[in-house]
C-alpha positions as CSV (number, residue, x, y, z in Angstrom):
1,X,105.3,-9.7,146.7
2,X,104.0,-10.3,143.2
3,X,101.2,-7.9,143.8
4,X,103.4,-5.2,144.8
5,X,105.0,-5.6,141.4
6,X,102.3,-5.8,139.6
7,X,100.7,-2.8,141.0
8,X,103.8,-1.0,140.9
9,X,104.3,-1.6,137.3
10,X,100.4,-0.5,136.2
11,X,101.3,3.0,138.4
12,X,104.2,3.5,136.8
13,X,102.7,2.3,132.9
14,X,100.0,5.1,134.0
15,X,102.2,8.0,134.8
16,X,104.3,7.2,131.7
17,X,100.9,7.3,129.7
18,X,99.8,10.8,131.3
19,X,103.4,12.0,130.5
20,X,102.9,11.3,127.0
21,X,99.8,12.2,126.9
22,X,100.4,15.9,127.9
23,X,103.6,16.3,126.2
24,X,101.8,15.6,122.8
25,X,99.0,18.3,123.9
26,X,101.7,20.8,124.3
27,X,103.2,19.8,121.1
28,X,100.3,19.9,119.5
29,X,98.7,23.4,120.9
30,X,102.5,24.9,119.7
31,X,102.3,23.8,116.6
32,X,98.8,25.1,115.9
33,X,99.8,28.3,117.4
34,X,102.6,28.7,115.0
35,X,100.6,27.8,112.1
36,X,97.7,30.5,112.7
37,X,97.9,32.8,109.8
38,X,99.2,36.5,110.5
39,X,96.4,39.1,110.4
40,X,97.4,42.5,109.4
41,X,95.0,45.3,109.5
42,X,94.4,47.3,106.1
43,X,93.9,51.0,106.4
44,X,92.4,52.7,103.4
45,X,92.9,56.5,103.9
46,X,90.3,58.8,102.1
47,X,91.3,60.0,98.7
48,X,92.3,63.7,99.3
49,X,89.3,66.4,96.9
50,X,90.4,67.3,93.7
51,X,91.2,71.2,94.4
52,X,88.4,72.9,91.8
53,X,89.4,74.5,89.0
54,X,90.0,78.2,89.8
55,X,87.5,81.3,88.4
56,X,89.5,83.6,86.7
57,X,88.1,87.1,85.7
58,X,84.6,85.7,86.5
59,X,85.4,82.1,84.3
60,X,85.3,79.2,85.3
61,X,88.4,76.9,84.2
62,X,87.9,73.1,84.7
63,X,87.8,72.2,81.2
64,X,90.3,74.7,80.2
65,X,94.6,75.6,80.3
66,X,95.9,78.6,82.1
67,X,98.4,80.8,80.4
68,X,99.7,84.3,82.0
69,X,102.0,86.4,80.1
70,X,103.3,90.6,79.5
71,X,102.9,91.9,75.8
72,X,106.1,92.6,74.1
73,X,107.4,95.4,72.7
74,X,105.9,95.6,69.5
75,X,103.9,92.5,69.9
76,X,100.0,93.2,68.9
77,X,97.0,91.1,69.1
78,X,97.4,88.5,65.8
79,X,100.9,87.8,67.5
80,X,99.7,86.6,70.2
81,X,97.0,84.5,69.2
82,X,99.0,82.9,66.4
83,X,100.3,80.0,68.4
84,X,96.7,79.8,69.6
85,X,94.6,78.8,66.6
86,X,92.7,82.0,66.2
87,X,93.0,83.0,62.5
88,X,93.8,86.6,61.1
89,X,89.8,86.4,59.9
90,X,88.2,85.9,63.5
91,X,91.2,88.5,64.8
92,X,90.0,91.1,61.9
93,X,86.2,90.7,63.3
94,X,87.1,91.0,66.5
95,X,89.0,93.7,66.2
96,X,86.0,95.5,64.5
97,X,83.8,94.4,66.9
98,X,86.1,95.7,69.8
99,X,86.4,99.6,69.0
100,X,83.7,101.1,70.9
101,X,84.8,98.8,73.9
102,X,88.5,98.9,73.9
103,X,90.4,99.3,70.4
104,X,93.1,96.4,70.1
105,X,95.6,99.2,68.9
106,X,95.5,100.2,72.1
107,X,97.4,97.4,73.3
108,X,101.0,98.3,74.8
109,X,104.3,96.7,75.9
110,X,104.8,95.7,79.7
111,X,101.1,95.0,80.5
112,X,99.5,91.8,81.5
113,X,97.2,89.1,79.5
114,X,95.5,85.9,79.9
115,X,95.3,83.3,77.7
116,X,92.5,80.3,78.2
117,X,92.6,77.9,76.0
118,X,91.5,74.1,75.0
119,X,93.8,71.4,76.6
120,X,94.2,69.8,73.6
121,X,97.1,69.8,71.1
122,X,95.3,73.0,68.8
123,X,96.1,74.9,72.3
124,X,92.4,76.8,70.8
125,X,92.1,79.8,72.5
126,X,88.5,80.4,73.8
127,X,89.4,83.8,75.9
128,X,91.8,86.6,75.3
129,X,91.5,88.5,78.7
130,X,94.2,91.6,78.5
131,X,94.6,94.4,81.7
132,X,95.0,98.0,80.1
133,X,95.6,99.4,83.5
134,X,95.4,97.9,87.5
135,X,91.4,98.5,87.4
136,X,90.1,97.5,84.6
137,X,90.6,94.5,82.5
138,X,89.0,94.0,78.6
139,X,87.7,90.2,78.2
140,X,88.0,89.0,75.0
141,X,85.3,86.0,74.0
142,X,86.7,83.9,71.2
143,X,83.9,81.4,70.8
144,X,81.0,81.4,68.7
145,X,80.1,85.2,67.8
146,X,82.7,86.9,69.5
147,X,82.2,89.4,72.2
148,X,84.1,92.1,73.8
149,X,83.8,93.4,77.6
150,X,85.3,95.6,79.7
151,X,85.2,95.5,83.3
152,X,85.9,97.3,86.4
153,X,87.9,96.1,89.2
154,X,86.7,97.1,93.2
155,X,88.9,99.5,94.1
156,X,89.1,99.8,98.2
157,X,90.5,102.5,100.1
158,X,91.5,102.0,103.2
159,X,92.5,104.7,105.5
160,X,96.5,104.7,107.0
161,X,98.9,106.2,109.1
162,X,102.2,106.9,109.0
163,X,104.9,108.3,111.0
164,X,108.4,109.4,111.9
165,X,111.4,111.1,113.5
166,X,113.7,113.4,111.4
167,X,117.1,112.2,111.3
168,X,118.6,114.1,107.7
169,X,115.6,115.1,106.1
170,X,111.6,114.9,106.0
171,X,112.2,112.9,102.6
172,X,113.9,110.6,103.8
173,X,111.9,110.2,106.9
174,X,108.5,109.7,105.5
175,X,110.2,107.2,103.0
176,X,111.5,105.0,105.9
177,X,108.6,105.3,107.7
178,X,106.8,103.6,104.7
179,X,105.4,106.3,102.9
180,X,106.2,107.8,99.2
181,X,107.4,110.3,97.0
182,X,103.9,111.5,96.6
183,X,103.3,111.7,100.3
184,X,106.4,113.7,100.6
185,X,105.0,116.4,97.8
186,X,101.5,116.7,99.0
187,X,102.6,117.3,103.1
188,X,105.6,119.7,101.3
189,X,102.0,121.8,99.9
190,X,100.7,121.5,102.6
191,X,102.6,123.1,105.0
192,X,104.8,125.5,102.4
193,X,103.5,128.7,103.8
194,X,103.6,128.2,107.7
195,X,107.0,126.2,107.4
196,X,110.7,126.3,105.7
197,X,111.2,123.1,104.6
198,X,114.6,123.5,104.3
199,X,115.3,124.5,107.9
200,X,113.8,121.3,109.5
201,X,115.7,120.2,112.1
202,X,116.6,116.9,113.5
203,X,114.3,115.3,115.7
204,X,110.8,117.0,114.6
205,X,108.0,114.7,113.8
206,X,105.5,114.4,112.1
207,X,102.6,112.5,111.6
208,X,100.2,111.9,108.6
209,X,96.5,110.2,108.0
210,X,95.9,109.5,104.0
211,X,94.1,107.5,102.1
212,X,95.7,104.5,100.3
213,X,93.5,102.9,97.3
214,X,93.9,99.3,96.8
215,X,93.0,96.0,94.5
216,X,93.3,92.7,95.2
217,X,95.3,93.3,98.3
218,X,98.2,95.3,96.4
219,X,98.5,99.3,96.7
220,X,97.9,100.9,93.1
221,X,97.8,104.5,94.6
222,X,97.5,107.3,97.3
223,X,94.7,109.5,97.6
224,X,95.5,113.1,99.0
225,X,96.2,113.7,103.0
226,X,93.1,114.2,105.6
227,X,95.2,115.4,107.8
228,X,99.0,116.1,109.4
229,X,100.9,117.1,112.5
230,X,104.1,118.1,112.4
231,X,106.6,119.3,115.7
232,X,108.8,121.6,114.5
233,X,111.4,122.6,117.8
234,X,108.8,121.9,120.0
235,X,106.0,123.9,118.5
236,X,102.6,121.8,117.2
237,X,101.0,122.5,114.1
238,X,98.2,120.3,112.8
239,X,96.8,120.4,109.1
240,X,92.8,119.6,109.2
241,X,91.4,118.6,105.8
242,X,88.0,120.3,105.9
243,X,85.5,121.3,103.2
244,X,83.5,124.4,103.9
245,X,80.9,124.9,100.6
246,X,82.2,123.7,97.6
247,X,85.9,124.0,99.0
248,X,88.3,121.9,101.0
249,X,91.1,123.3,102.9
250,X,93.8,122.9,105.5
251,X,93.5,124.8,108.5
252,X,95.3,124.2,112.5
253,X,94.3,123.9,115.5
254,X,92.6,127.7,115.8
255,X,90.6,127.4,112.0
256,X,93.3,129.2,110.2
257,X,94.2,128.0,106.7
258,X,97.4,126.9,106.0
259,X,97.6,128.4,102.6
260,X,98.0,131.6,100.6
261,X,96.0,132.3,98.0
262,X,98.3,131.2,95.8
263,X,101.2,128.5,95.7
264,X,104.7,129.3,96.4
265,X,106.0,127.1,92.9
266,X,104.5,125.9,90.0
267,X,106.4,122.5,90.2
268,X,106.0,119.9,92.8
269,X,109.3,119.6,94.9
270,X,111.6,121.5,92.1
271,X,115.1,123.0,92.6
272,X,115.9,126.9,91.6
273,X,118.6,126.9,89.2
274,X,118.2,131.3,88.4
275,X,116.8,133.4,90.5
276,X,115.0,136.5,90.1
277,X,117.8,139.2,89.1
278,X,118.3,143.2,87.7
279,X,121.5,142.0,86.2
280,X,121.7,138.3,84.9
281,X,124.5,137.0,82.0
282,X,122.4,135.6,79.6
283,X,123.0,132.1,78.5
284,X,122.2,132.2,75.2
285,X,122.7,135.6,74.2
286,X,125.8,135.9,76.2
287,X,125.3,139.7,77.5
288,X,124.1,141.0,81.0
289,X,120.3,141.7,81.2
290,X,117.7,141.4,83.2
291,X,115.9,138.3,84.5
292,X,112.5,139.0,85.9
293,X,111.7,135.3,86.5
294,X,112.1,132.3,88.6
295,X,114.1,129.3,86.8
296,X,113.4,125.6,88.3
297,X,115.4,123.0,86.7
298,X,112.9,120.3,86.2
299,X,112.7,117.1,83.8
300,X,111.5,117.1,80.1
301,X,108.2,116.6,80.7
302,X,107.6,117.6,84.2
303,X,104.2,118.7,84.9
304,X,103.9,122.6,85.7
305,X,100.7,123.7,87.7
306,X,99.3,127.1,88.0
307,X,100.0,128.7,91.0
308,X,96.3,129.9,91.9
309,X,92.7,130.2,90.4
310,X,92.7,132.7,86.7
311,X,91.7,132.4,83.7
312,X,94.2,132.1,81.1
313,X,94.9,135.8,78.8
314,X,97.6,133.9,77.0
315,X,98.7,130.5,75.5
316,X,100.8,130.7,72.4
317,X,104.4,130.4,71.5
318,X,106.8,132.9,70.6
319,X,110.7,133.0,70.1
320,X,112.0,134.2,73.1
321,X,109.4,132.4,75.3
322,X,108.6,129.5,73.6
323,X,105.2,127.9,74.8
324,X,103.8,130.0,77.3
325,X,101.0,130.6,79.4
326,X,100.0,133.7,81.1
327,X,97.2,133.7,83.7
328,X,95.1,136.8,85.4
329,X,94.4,135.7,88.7
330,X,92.6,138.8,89.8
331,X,93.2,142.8,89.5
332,X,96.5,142.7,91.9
333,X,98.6,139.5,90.1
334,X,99.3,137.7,87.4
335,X,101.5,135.0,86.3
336,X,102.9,133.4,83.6
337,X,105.4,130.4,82.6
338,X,107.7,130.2,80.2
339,X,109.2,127.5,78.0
340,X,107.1,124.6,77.9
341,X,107.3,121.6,75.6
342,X,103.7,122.0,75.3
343,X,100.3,122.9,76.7
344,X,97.9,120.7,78.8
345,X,94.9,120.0,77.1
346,X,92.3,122.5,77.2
347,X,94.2,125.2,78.1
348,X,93.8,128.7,75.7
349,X,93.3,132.1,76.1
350,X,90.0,132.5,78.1
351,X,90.0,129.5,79.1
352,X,89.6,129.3,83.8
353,X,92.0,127.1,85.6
354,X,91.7,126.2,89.6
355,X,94.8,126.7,91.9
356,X,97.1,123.7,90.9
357,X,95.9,122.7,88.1
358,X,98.3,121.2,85.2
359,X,98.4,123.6,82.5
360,X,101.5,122.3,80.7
361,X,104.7,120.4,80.8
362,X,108.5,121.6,81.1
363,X,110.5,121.8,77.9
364,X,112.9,123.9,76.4
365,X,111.2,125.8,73.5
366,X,112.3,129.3,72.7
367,X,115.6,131.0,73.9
368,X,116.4,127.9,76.8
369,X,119.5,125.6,76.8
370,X,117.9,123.3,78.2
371,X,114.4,121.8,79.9
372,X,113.7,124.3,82.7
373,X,110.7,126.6,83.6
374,X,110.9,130.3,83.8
375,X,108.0,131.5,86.5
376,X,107.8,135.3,86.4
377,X,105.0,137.1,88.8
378,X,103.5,140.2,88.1
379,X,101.7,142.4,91.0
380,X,99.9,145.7,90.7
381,X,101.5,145.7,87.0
382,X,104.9,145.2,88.3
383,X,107.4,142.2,88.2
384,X,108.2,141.5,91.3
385,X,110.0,138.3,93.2
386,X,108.2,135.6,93.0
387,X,109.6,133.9,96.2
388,X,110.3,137.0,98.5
389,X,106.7,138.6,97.4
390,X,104.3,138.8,100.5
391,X,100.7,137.0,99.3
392,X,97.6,137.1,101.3
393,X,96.5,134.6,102.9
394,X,93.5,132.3,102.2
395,X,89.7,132.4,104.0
396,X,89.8,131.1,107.7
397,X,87.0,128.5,108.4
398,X,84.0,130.6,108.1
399,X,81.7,131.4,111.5
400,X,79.1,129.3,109.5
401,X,80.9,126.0,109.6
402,X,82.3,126.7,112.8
403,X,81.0,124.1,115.2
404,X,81.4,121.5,112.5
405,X,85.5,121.9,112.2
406,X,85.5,122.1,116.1
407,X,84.0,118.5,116.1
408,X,86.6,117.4,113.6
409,X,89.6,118.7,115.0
410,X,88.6,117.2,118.2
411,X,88.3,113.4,116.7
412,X,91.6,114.4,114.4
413,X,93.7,115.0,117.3
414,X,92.4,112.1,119.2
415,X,93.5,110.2,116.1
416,X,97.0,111.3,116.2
417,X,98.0,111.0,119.5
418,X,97.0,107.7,119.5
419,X,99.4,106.9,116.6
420,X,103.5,106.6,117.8
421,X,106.5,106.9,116.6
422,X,107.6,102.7,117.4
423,X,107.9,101.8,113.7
424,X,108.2,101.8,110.2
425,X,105.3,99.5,109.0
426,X,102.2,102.0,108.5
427,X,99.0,101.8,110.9
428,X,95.7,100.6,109.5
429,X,93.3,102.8,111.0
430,X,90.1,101.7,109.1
431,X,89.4,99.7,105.5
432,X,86.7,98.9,103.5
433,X,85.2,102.2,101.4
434,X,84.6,100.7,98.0
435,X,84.6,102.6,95.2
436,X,83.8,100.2,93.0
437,X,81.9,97.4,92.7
438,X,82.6,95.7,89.4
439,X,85.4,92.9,88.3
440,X,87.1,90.5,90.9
């Protein structure tokens, strides 16, 4: 009986001791597993490049400030390098050493300059870069000696399309359909003698394929059109630009030529304001004459073109006339136009002009109330109507460049059929004819 007691009593004092035992393992293991220090992961992201400084006009800028600006009216070069610590002596030898380059004088309101200059407080100006027109641009070295450039920008021309359907009118048309005012004159020439503009009708089409010239991605100007289609109640008539020998002419589909040997106005997209008449009141000398001419109400200014190829008899001014110019164009016509603000340059008596060339500008000189020209047309000796006289019509593509126009109209007409009428935005057919290399 004392046996079982005792060995009772050593199982139980060994079970109490294993008890222990683990329950200050488990203690333990918890209290070293809250004790562990956290470990966080530190991610060290790549510093992002310093962008590099940009080249401007062929310069580089990292150690220099950028400052753009338009010349103000008035404003000249000393002005606008005052605030950049370029004294009237360095501006006086620049300018000197400037006038076979680009005289500073030449300088005008609303166009754009470049200023780079030292990032310091003196602001020092180290380039004066200044852009007399959207190609070229005159680079102005400050440092040292001084030194004067000018520089060409690449001009590309890039080849577009454009068309549309008359809704009111082709001017408004062409201009929706994204193309211009110009556009609108030179397709008017065009087509002058085969259509009346003024009868177009809604719904005919047309479709054009010109030349656009650009710089640095933005459109500085049109060249002329290579060629047109217009649908005028269902009839087709293309315009193929094509030069046989020194010439280039538009001609449809059968090698005729779409123009007369002479224009139909001396101003580009004019209005008539007189007519020719036997009996006109005069409105400056108040009495019925008269008027063997053709008035167009045109802007001060407006550029007036001769109406075919001449040489000029007359160019001087008198009272009733004003400035005027009077052209021979062969044995059967001559022209002449009256009250101009002035003559174009070059043209005098003897002088030979080409069909549409400026030969002075609209004004109101001699007996005129206001800016307008007088066109007056003279044939076999005799004034006749200028808008209701028959003119013959210009050469047809010659036997001897026969073959070549039939290869062109073929890929012309391919051309335009494959341009629709879907859309405003115009249709880049092909890019990349540079004309000039130079500048950035």
């Amino acid at each position: 009986m004392f046996k079982r007691s005792i060995g009772l009593a050593t199982l139980i004092a060994i079970s109490m001791l294993v008890f222990f035992t683990v329950v200050q393992n488990l203690t333990f293991e918890k209290a070293s597993a809250q004790s562990k220090p956290t470990i966080t992961k530190l991610v060290v992201k790549p510093a992002k490049p310093k962008a590099p400084a940009p080249v401007i006009y062929g310069i580089k800028t990292d150690s220099l400030a950028i400052v753009e600006a338009t010349v103000k009216r008035g404003e000249n070069l000393s002005e606008i390098l005052d605030n950049y610590n370029i004294s009237l002596t360095t501006i006086s030898e620049l300018a000197k050493k400037s006038r076979e380059v680009f005289n500073v004088r030449r300088i005008s309101a609303n166009r754009n300059y470049t200023i780079l200059h030292l990032p310091d407080s003196g602001k020092t100006a180290q380039y004066f870069i200044y852009e007399p027109s959207e190609t070229e641009y005159v680079i102005y070295d400050l440092r040292g000696e001084l030194n004067v450039t000018l520089e060409q920008r690449k001009v590309d021309t890039v080849e577009r399309a454009v068309a549309g359907i008359i809704q009111n009118s082709l001017f408004d048309a062409l201009i929706e359909a994204g193309g211009s005012a110009q556009l609108v004159n030179h397709f008017a020439d065009i087509y002058a003698w085969r259509l009346d503009l003024n009868r177009i009708q809604p719904g005919d089409k047309f479709k054009l394929i010109y030349d656009e010239h650009v710089v640095n991605g933005q459109t500085i100007g049109f060249g002329k059109i290579k060629s047109a289609y217009f649908e005028h109640e269902g009839k087709e008539l293309y315009a193929i630009g094509f030069q046989q020998g020194k010439s280039t002419g538009y001609y449809d589909q059968e090698g005729k030529s779409l123009k007369r040997a002479f224009l139909r106005e001396p101003l580009e997209y004019s209005r008539v304001s007189s007519r020719f008449s036997k009996k006109r009141f005069h409105p400056v000398q108040k009495r019925y004459k008269p008027h063997l001419g053709t008035d167009f109400a045109a802007r001060y200014g407006t550029p007036i073109r001769t109406v075919g190829d001449g040489v000029v008899v007359e160019a001087k001014y008198n009272r009733g006339n004003g400035y005027y110019v009077k052209i021979k164009h062969n044995k059967t016509y001559t022209t002449q136009y009256l009250h101009m603000s002035k003559f174009a340059r070059g043209v005098r008596a003897g002088s030979r002009v080409k069909q549409g060339q400026t030969i002075g500008y609209v004004g109101s000189t001699g007996l005129a109330t206001g800016p307008h020209l007088c066109y007056r047309f003279w044939k076999n000796g005799r004034q006749v109507d200028a808008l209701r006289v028959k003119l013959p019509s210009a050469d047809p593509v010659s036997k001897k460049h026969l073959n070549e126009f039939e290869q062109l109209k073929e890929a012309t007409i391919n051309q335009m059929q494959a341009i629709n009428y879907d859309g405003k935005q115009q249709e880049l057919l092909a890019s990349g004819k540079q004309e000039s290399q130079k500048g950035a």
